[in-house]
C-alpha positions as CSV (number, residue, x, y, z in Angstrom):
1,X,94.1,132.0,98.7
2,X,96.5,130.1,96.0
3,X,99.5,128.9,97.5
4,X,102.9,130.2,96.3
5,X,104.7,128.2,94.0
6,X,107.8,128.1,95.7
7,X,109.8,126.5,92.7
8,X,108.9,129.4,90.7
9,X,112.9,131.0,90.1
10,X,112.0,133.7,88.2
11,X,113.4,137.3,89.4
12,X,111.0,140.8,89.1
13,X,114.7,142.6,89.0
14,X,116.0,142.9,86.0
15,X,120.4,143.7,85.4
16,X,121.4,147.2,84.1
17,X,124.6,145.3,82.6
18,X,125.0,145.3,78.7
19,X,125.8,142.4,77.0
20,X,129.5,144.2,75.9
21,X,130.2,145.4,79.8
22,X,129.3,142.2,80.9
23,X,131.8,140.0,78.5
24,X,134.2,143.1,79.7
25,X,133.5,142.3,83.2
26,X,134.4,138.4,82.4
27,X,137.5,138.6,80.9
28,X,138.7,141.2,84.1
29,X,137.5,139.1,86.2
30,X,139.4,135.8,84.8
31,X,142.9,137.2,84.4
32,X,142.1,138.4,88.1
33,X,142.0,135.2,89.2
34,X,145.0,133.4,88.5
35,X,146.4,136.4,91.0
36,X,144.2,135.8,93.6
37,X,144.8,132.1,93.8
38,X,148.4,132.8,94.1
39,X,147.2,135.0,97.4
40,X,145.1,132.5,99.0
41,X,141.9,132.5,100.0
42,X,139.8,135.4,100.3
43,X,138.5,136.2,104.2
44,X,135.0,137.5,103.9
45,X,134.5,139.9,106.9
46,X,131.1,139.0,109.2
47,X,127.7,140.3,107.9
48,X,126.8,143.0,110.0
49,X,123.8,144.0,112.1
50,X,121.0,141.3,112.4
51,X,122.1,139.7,109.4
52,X,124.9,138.2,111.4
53,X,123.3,135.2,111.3
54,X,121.3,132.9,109.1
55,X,120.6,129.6,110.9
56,X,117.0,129.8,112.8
57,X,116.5,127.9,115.9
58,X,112.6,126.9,116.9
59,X,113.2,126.0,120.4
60,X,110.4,124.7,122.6
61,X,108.5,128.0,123.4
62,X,107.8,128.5,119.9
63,X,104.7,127.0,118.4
64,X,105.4,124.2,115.9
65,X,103.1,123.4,113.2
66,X,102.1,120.1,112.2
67,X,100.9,118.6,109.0
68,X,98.3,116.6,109.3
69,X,96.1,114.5,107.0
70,X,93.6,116.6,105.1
71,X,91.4,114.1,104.4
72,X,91.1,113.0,108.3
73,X,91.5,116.3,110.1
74,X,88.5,118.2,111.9
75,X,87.6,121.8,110.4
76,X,89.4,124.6,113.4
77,X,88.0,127.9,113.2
78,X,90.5,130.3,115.2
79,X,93.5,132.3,114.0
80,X,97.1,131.5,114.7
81,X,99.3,134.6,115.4
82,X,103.1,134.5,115.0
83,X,105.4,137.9,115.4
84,X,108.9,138.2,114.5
85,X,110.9,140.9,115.6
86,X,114.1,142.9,114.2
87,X,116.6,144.8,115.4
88,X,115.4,147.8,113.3
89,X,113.0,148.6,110.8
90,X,113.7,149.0,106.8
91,X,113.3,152.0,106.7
92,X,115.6,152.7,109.2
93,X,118.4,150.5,107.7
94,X,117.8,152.4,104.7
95,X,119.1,155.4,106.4
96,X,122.0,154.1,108.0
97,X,125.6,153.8,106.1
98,X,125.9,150.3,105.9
99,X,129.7,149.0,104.4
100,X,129.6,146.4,101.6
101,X,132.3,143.6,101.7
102,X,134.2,142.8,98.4
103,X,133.2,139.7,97.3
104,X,134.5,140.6,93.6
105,X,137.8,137.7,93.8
106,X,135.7,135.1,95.3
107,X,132.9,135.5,92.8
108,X,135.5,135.2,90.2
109,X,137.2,132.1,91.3
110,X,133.8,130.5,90.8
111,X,133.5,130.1,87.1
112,X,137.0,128.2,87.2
113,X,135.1,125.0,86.3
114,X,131.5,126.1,85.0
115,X,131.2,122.7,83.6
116,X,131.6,120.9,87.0
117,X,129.8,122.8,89.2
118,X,127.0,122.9,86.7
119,X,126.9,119.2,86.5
120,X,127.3,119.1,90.3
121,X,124.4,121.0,90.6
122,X,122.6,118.8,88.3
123,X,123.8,115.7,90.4
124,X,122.3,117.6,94.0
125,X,118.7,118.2,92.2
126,X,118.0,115.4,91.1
127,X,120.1,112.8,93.2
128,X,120.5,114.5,96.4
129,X,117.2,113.9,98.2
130,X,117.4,110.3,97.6
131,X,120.9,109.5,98.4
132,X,121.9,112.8,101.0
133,X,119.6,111.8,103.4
134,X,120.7,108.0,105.0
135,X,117.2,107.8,107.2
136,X,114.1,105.6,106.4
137,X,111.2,107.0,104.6
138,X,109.2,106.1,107.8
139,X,111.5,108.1,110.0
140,X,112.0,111.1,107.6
141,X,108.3,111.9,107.0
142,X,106.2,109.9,109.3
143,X,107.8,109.9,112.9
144,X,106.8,112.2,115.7
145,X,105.8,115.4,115.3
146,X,105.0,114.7,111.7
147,X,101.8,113.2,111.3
148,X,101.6,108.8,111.5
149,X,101.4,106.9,108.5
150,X,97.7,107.2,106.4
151,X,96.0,104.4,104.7
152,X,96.9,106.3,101.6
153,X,100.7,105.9,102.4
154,X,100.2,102.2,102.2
155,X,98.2,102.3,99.0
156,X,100.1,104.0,97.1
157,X,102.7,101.5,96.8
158,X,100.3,99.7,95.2
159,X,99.9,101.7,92.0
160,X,103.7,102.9,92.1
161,X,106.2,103.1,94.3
162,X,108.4,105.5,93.0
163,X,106.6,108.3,92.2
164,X,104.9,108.4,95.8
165,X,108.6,108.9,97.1
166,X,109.0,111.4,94.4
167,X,105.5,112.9,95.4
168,X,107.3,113.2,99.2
169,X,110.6,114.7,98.5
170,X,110.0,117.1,95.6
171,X,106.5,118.3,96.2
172,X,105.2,121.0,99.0
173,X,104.4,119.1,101.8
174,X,104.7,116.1,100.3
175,X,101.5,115.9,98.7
176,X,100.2,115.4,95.1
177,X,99.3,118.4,92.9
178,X,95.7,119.1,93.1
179,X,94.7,118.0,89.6
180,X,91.1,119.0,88.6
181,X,90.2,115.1,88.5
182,X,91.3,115.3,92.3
183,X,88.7,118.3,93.1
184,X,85.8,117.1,91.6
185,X,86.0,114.1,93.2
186,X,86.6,115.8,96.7
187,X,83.3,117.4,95.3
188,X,81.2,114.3,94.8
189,X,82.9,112.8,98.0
190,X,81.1,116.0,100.4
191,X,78.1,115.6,98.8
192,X,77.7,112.1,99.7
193,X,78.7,113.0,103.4
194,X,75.8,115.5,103.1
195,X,73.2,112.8,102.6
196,X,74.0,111.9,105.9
197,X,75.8,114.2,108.1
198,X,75.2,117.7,109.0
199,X,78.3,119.7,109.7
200,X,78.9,122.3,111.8
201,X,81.6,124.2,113.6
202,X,83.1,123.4,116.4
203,X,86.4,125.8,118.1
204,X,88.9,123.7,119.0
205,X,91.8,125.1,121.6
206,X,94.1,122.3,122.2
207,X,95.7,119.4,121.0
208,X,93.6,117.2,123.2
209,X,90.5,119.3,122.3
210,X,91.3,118.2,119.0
211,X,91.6,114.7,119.0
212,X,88.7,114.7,121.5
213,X,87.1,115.8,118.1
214,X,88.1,113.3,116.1
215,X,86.3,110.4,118.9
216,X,83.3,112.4,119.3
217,X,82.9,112.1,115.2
218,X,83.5,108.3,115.4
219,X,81.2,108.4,117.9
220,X,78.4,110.0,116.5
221,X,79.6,107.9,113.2
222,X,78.6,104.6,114.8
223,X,75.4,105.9,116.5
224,X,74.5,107.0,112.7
225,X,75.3,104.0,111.7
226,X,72.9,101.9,113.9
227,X,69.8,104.2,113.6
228,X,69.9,104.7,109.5
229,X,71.5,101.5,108.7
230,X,74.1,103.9,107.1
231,X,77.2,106.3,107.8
232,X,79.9,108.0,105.6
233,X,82.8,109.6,106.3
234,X,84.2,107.1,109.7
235,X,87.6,107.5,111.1
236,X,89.4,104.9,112.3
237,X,93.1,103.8,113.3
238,X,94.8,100.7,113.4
239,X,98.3,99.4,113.7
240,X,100.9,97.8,111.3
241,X,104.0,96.6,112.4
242,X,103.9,98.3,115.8
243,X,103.0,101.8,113.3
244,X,99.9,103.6,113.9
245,X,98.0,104.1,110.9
246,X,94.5,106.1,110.3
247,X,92.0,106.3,107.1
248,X,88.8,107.6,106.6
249,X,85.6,105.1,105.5
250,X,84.0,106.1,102.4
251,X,80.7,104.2,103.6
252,X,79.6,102.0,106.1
253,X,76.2,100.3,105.5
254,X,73.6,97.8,107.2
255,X,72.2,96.6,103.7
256,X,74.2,93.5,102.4
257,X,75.6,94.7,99.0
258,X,75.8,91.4,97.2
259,X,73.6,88.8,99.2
260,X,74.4,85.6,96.7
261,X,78.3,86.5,97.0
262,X,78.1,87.0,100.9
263,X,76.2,83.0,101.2
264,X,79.1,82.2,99.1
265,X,81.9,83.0,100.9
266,X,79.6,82.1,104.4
267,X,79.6,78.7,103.1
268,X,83.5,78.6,102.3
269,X,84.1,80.3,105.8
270,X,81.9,79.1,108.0
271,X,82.9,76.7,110.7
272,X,81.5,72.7,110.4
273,X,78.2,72.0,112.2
274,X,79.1,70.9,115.1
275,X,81.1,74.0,115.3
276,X,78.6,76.5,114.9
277,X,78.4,79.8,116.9
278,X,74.8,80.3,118.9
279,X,74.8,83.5,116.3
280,X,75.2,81.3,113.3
281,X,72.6,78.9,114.4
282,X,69.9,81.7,114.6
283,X,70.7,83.4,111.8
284,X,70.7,80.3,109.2
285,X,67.6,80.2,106.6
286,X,64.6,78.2,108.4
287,X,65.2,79.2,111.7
288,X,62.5,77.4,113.6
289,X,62.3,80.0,116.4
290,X,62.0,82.9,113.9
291,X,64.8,84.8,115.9
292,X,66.2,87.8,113.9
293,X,69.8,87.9,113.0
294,X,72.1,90.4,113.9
295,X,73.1,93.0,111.2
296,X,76.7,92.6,110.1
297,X,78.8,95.8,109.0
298,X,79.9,96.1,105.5
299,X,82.4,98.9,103.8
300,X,82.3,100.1,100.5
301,X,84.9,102.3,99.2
302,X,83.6,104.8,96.6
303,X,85.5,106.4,93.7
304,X,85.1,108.7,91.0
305,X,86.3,108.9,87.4
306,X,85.8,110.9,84.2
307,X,85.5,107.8,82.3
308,X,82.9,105.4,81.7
309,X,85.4,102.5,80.2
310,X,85.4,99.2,82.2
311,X,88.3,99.3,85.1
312,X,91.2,97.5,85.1
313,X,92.4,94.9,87.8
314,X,95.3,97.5,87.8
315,X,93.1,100.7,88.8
316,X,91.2,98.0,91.2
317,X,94.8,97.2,93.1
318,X,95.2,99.7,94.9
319,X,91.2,100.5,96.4
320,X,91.6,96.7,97.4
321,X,94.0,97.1,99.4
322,X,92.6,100.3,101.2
323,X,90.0,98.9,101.5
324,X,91.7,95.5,103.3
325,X,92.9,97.6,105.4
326,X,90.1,99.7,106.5
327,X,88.5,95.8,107.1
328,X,91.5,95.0,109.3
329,X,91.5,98.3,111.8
330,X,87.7,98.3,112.1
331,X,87.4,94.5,113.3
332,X,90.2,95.1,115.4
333,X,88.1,97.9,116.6
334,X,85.1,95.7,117.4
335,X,87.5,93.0,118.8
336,X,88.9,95.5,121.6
337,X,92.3,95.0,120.3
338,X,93.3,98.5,119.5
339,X,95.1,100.3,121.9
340,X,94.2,103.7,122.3
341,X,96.5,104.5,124.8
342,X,99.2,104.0,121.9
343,X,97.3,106.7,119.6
344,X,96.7,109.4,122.7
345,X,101.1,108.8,122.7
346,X,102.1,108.6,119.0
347,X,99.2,112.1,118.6
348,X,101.4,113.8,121.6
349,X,98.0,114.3,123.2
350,X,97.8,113.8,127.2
351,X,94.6,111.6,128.3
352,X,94.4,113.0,131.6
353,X,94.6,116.3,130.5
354,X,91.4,118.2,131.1
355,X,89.2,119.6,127.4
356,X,89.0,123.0,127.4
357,X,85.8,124.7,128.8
358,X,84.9,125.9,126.0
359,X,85.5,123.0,123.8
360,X,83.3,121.1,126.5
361,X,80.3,123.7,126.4
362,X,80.4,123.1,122.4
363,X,80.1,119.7,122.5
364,X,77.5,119.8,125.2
365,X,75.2,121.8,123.5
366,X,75.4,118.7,121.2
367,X,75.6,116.0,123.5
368,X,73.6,115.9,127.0
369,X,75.1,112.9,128.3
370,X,78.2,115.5,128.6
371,X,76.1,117.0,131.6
372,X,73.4,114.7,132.4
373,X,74.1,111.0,133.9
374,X,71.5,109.7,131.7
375,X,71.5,106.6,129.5
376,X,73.2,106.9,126.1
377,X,70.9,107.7,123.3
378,X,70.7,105.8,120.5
379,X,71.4,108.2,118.0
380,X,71.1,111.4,116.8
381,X,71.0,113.1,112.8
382,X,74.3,115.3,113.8
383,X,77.7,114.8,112.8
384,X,79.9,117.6,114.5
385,X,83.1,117.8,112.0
386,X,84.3,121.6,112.9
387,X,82.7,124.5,114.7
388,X,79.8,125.9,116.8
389,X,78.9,128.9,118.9
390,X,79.8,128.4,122.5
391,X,77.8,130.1,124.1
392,X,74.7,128.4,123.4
393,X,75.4,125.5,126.1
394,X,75.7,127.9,128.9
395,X,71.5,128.6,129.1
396,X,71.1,124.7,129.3
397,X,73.7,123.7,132.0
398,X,72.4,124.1,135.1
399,X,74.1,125.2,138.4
400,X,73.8,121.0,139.7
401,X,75.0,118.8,137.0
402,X,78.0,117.3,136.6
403,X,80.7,117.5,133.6
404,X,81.4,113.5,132.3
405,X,84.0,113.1,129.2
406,X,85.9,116.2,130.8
407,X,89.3,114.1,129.6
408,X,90.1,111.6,126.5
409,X,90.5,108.8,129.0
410,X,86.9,109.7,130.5
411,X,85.5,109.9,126.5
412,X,87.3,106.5,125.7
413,X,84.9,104.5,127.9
414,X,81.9,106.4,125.8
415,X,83.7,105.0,122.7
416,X,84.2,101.8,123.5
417,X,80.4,101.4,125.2
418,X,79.2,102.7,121.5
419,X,81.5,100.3,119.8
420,X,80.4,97.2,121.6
421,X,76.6,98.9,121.0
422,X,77.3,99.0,117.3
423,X,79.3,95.6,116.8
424,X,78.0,93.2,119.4
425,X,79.6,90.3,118.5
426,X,83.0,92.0,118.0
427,X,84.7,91.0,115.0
428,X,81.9,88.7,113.7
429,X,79.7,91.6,113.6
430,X,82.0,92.6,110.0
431,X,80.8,90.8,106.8
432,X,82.6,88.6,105.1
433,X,82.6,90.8,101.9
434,X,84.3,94.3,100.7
435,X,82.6,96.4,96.9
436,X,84.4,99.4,95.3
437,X,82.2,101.4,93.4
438,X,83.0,103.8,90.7
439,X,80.5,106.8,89.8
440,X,81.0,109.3,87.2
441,X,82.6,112.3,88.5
442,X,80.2,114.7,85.7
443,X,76.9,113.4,87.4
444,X,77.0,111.0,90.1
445,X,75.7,108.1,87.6
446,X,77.3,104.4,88.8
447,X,79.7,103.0,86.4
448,X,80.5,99.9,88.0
449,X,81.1,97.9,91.0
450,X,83.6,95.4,92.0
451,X,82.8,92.8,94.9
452,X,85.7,90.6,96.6
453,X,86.2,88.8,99.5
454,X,88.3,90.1,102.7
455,X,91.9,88.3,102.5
456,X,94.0,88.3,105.3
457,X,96.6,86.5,103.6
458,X,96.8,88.7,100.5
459,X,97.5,92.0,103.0
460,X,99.8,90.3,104.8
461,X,101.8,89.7,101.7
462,X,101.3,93.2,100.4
463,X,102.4,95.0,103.6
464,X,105.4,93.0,104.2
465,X,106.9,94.1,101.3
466,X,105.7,97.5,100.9
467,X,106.7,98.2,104.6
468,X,110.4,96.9,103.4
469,X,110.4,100.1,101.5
470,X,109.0,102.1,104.3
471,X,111.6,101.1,107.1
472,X,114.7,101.5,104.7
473,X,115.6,97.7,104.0
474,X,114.8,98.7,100.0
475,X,114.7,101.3,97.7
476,X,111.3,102.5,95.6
477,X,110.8,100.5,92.7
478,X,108.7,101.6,89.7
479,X,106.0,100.1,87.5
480,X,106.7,96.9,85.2
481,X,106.6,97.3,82.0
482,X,103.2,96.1,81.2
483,X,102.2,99.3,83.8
484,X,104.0,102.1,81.9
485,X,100.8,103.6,80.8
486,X,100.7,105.1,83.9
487,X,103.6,107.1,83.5
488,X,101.4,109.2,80.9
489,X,99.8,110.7,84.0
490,X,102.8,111.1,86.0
491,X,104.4,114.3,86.9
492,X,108.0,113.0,87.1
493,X,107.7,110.6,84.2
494,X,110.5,113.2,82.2
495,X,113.2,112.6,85.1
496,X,112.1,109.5,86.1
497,X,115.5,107.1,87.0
498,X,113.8,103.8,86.9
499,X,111.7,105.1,83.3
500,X,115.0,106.3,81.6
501,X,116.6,103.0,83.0
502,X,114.1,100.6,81.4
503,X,113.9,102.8,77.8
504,X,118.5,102.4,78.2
505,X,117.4,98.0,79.1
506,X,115.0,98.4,76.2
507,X,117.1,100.0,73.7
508,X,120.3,97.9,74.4
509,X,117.9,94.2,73.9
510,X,116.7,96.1,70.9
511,X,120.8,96.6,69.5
512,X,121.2,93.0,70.7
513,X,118.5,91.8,69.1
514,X,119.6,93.5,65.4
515,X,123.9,92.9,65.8
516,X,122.4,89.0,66.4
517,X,119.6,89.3,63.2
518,X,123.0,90.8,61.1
519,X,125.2,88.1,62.4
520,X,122.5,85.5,61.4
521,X,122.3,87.3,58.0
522,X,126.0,87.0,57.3
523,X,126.5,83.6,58.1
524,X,123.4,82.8,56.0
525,X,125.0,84.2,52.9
526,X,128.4,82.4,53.3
């Protein structure tokens, strides 16, 4: 179903006024108005009926719905009901005498000053969202319930500011229009998670059930991982200034992308001899004891485009630093040092609070250590991403066993035993190297690939001054001017403040520039 365009102001009624009755009805109405000045104020009488009131009220017992990431959120199968009820039907109000106020004097006092309100008007569209509204970015669209900050909120900066604040106060939802660049990409994106995962449904009941989900996925991500050598498609969360922060992994991979680069930056990195960790010793080249080394973790970011040009370091900016950051929550990760009592609090989800039963049967007909005290497989081929039949667990448990994982705080130890499984020497167990590759969106084909170093210092510097923006110590700024090709591509370019205040800069060096070129011209010729 297509979404409703809801700045769409056109009107299916039509006015039975001609043009002569209605410059009639003006100039009654305008010498009526000097006289109704000089009586005061017009008292409207109350609405009647239900319509006594417009402000609406969602107090607790109502269900609130919350906006969550697309790209990160499970697949629900269910239905969501909602009933409102009136005091009487339409067609009842239909037959009942209802008694119209006149509202002909104060409709006519309003086209005193055409010109001001209209400008007024203009002010509010355009300058009101920015300047009504005194709170920061970070607590107008990404504090609780509203969903936490996303990887792509702190990307975005990266390519330009300004129009991602545009993209959160003028658009539905605060998201970017689905262009059709955007779909075939999501396109080429599920077919890579294909190649690896099998989805399936999975009916999720509450909030916990949910994000029970979303660990059972990383989960059976990292057990994926460590059987093919390979996964796609890995949630993870990490923190930034005290803010908690998810992003989905393009791919994870075994196979060392760029093995000259990686013995490059070992070299550079690597502590001196005598510092050596036992894991480096056995792992350098002419190992006398032959041990084998320990595979190391490396992300790749993948992205699509309809070009086959070379890529900019501009378009590179921004997957660098998603991808930095995806580097910086996953070795946290594998270090222990995320807190996931902090995400259970900022999600509102409760990790004593028991999983639904039959959220727990789903995921047991997937999982037997759910039922069975037995040692944790390796791995399995399944990724669950959203829904299954329930039923089918209830033939396999039998009348003896015991539930495990019955809570998120029972599931976290699961995740953390996987994690230490999957990255055994913590944060060592990450390489040393990130790649961005770009495939055609048409057919899949490579176009290139970009290999860089992980720099702690260089998203350190990033984030604290993108996050100035964030917390509301700054307002957005755009592009330089050596960037304004990409307001060509920009939605907002036509009302853009900081585009029509650098064409005004441009155009006053440019009068500079030719009064001081006649000046110099005058005095030439005396």
């Amino acid at each position: 179903m297509a979404a409703p365009n809801i700045l769409d102001t056109e009107s299916d009624y039509g006015s039975d006024i001609s043009p002569e009755d209605e410059l009639l009805l003006l100039e009654r109405t305008s010498q009526d108005c000097q006289s109704a000045k000089a009586k005061g104020p017009a008292h409207l009488p109350p609405r009647p009926g239900p319509y006594e009131s417009s402000h609406t009220d969602l107090r607790p017992g109502c269900t609130d719905i919350i906006d969550h990431d697309n790209s990160t959120a499970p697949e629900v199968s269910g239905t969501a009901m909602a009933s409102a009820t009136m005091g009487q039907s339409r067609s009842e109000l239909l037959d009942t005498d209802v008694t119209y106020p006149d509202l002909s004097r104060a409709l006519s006092c309003i086209g005193d000053d055409r010109d001001g309100g209209a400008k007024a008007l203009d002010e509010r569209d355009t300058e009101s969202e920015e300047f009504e509204d005194n709170r920061s970015p970070l607590q107008r669209f990404r504090s609780y319930p509203r969903r936490p900050l996303t990887v792509t909120d702190l990307t975005a900066g990266a390519w330009c500011e300004l129009q991602y604040w545009y993209t959160l106060t003028r658009l539905p939802g605060g998201r970017r229009t689905k262009t059709p660049a955007m779909k075939g990409g999501s396109i080429i994106h599920k077919k890579l998670e294909d190649e690896v995962h099998t989805t399936t449904q999975i009916d999720v009941f509450t909030k916990e059930d949910g994000f029970a989900l979303r660990m059972w996925n990383f989960i059976q991500g990292l057990r994926t991982l460590r059987e093919t050598g390979m996964t796609r498609e890995l949630e993870v969360w990490g923190m930034v200034q005290g803010n908690v922060v998810n992003g989905v992994i393009d791919e994870l991979t075994h196979d060392n992308p760029n093995p000259e680069f990686e013995n490059e930056l070992t070299e550079i990195f690597n502590p001196a001899p005598d510092q050596m960790s036992l894991h480096g010793y056995f792992t350098r080249n002419g190992n006398p004891a032959g041990a084998l080394s320990l595979p190391k973790v490396y992300l790749i970011d993948v992205k699509t485009r309809g070009s086959r040009a070379p890529v900019t370091k501009t378009l590179l900016r921004p997957a660098k630093i998603q991808l930095l950051l995806y580097h910086r929550f996953l070795s946290d990760i594998a270090a222990g040092r995320l807190d996931f009592f902090k995400l259970f609090r900022r999600y509102g989800v409760d990790p004593d609070d028991t999983l639904s039963d039959g959220f727990i049967a789903q995921m047991g007909s997937l999982h037997d250590e759910i039922f069975q005290d037995t040692p944790l497989p390796q791995a399995s081929a399944f990724c669950a991403h959203a829904a299954q039949d329930s039923e089918s667990r209830d033939s396999q448990q039998g009348a003896g066993q015991l539930l495990k994982y019955q809570t998120l705080g029972e599931l976290l130890h699961l995740v953390k035993a996987e994690v230490k499984l999957t990255f055994p020497e913590g944060q060592k167990s990450m390489g040393l190297m990130l790649r961005i590759q770009y495939i055609h969106r048409d057919d899949g084909e490579e176009i290139d690939v970009h290999d860089f170093p992980v720099s702690k210092q260089a998203l350190d510097e990033y984030l604290k001054r993108y996050m100035t923006w964030w917390q509301g110590e700054r307002k957005a700024s755009g592009v330089d001017i050596e960037e304004a090709f990409k307001c060509r591509t920009c939605e907002f370019a036509s009302d853009c403040t900081w585009r029509n205040a650098m064409a005004e800069e441009r155009m006053q060096k440019a009068r500079v520039r030719e009064q001081e070129r006649r000046q110099a011209s005058i005095c030439s010729r005396r």
